[in-house]
N, C-alpha and C positions, 0 to 999 in steps of 0.2 A: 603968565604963559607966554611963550614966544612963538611968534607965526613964521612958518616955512612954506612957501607958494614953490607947487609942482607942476610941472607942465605935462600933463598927462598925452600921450598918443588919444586920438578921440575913440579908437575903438576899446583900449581900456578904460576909459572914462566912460563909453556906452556900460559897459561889463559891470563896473562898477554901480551904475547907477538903475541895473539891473537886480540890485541885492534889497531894492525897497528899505534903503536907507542915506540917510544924506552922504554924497561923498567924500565928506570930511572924517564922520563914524565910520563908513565901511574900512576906509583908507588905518585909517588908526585903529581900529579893529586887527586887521590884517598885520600892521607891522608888529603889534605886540605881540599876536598869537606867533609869529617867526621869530621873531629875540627869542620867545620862550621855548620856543620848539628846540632853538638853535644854543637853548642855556643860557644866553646872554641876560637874561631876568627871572628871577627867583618866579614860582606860583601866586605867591604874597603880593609881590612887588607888582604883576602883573594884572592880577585883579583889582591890585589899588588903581591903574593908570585905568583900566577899564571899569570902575566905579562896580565893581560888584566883590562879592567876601571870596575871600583864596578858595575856599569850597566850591563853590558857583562853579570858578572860574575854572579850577579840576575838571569838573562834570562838563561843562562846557566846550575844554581843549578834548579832552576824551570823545565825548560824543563827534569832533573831528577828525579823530583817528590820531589826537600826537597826545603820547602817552604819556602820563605821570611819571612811572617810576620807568626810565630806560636802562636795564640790563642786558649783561650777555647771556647766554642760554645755560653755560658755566657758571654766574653768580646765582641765578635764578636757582638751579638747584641746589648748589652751597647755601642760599637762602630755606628753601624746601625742607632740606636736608636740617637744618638748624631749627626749625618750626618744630618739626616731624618729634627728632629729641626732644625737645622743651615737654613737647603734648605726653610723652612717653613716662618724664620723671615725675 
């Protein structure tokens, strides 16, 4: 593992250390849930870095409000629409 020292402003490091976790976990906590948010790391990949199973870590980002599957409103119901059929034949 490689160390990277931040220099935090003290009122995000107050912020921080408001979360009733060390600020090294909250910190890393945080950048992983935004790669993922941001697609940059798989669910998998993301629960590995955060020691918990890709499952967890779904329920987890969820319960945050950044969603597993991100569609458009148009795929969602071409999605709908493809279910609907299957359940039909």
């Amino acid at each position: 593992m490689s160390t990277v020292t931040i220099d935090l402003d003290e009122g995000l490091a107050t912020l921080l250390h408001q979360t009733n976790q060390p600020v090294q976990l909250a910190a890393s906590e945080m950048i992983v849930l935004e790669l993922y948010r941001r697609g940059a790391v798989s669910s998998g990949k993301a629960g590995e870095l955060l020691k918990m199973p890709r499952l967890d870590f779904i329920r987890y980002a969820s319960q945050l409000g950044i969603p597993n599957i991100d569609m458009t409103a148009d795929e969602w119901e071409h999605e709908k629409a493809a279910v609907a059929a299957w359940l039909e034949s």
